[in-house]
Residue, then its C-alpha position, 0 to 999 in steps of 0.5 A: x243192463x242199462x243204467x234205467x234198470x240200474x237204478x231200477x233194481x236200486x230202489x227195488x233194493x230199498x223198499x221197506x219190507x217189513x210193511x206186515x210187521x209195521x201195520x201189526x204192531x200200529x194196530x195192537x198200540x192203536x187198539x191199546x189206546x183206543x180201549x183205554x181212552x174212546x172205549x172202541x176197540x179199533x185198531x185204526x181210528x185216531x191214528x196216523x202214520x206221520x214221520x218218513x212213514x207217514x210221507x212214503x219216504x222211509x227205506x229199508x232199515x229205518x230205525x224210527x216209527x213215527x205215529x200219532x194217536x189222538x186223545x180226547x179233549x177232556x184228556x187234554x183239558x184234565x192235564x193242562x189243569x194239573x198241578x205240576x207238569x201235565x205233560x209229563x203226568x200225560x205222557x206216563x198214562x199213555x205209557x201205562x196204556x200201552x204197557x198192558x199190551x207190551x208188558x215185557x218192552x222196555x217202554x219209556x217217555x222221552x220228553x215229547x214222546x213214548x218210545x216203544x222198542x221191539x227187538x228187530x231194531x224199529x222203535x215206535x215213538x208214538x205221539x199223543x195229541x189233541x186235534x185243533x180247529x185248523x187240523x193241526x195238533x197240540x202235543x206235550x213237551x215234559x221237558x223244562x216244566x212242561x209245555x204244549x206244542x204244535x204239529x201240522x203233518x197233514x199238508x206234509x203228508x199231502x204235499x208229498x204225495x200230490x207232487x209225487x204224482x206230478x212227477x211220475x213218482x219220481x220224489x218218492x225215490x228221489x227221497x229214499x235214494x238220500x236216504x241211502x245216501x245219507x246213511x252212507x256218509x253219515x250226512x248231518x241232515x233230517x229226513x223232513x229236511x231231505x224231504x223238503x229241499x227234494x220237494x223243491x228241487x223236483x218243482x222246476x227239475x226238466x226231466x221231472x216226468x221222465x223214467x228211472x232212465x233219468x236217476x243218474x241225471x236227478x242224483x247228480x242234479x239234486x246234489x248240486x242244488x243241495x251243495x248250493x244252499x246257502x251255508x249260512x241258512x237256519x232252516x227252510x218251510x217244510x211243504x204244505x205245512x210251512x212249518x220251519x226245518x232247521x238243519x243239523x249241520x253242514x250238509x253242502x259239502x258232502x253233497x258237493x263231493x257226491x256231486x263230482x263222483x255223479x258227475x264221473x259216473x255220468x260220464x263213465x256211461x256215456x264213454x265206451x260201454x267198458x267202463x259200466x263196471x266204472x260207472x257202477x262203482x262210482x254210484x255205489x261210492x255214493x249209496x253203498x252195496x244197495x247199488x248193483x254191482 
């Protein structure tokens, strides 16, 4: 195998692939909600993936479904009027609503959103919001006393999905092979953080429309742009929307350590063709048994 359909097989390898499941369950709660608050029994109206899922990023064994739900403005207007904290009073109702489809789920609020949690491990965390003008959303924050929030997923979703056409899918992967990698080293890093410094990088990358033939070259490349942030940065504009990402912690250095192995296993593919078994081993110090052997 040459190193394209390594990394081919790679992302194969981290695909969702429990696509069937997730619509199923986004359906039941979005006809719940529907039916308690628009009186329609639609099972896709006024929902919206968001989150990893919403922007075609997440890999397999993802553990949070991010999806939003959007309620009448009256609803809204009844809560921001309440006597005490509205957003936490909002937040029960809709989990209410949603226990009459999950009655046996452990179902709770928890400050901004409802989380829903099934046995195989995904939990949804569903988000009632309100559209504005702009198309951005206004959602609760029960915590402290209460208060609204503003979301902008839309353009992020967008943003996304345009430069990932640009560049011959190859941000999409590039997303989910951090992924991989962050779960391997347990890298103090968001996936809209992921996401937006790979958005970034992929902009002025040279091989940005090449083939999986090129993956070796992006990973390590992208490693060393993420090892060359500035450590003393606080967050960076997520795309489309601009709305900031904050980092969690230091993420340079691991990337510099992945770096220097992708730089190994490079040269490993370019010496003599008996050193693939080393190449192979160098890119699964990076992302693990997902990478083939």
């Amino acid at each position: 195998m040459a190193v394209g359909d390594w990394f081919s097989t790679f992302c194969g390898n981290i695909k969702v692939s429990n696509k069937d499941s997730i619509s199923r369950r986004y359906k039941a709660i979005t006809r719940r909600l529907n039916t308690d608050f628009w009186d329609t029994v639609s099972d896709t109206s006024h929902s919206l993936y968001v989150g990893s899922y919403g922007r075609n990023t997440a890999v397999g064994g993802f553990s949070d479904l991010d999806m939003l739900f959007r309620l009448p403005y009256s609803v809204y207007e009844r809560y921001n009027n309440y006597n005490g904290n509205g957003q936490s009073a909002l937040l029960q109702e809709v989990k209410r609503s949603i226990e009459r489809t999950y009655a046996t789920t452990k179902i709770r609020g928890d400050g901004q959103v409802i989380l829903v949690p099934f046995d195989d491990g995904l939990t949804y965390e569903v988000v009632p919001a309100f559209v504005n003008k702009d198309d951005s959303f206004t959602y609760p924050d029960a915590n402290n006393g209460g208060r609204w929030r503003t979301t902008n997923p839309k353009p992020e979703i967008e943003a996304i999905r345009t430069r990932n056409n640009q560049c011959n899918k190859n941000l999409i992967w590039l997303c989910r092979m951090m992924r991989i990698w962050k779960r391997k080293w347990d890298v103090p890093i968001g996936g809209l953080l992921i996401d937006t410094l790979a958005y970034q990088f992929i902009e002025n990358w040279e091989y940005r429309d090449k083939s999986f033939v090129y993956y070796d070259w992006m990973c390590r490349d992208f490693f060393n742009f993420m090892a060359n942030q500035d450590k003393t940065k606080e967050y960076w504009k997520a795309p489309g929307s601009g709305q900031y990402v904050y980092g969690k912690d230091l993420f340079q250095w691991k990337a510099r350590r992945c770096c220097n192995i992708a730089i190994e296993a490079c040269k490993h593919e370019s010496a003599d063709p008996k050193r693939e078994w080393s190449a192979k081993q160098s890119w699964r110090e990076i992302f693990g048994t997902k990478f083939p052997n």
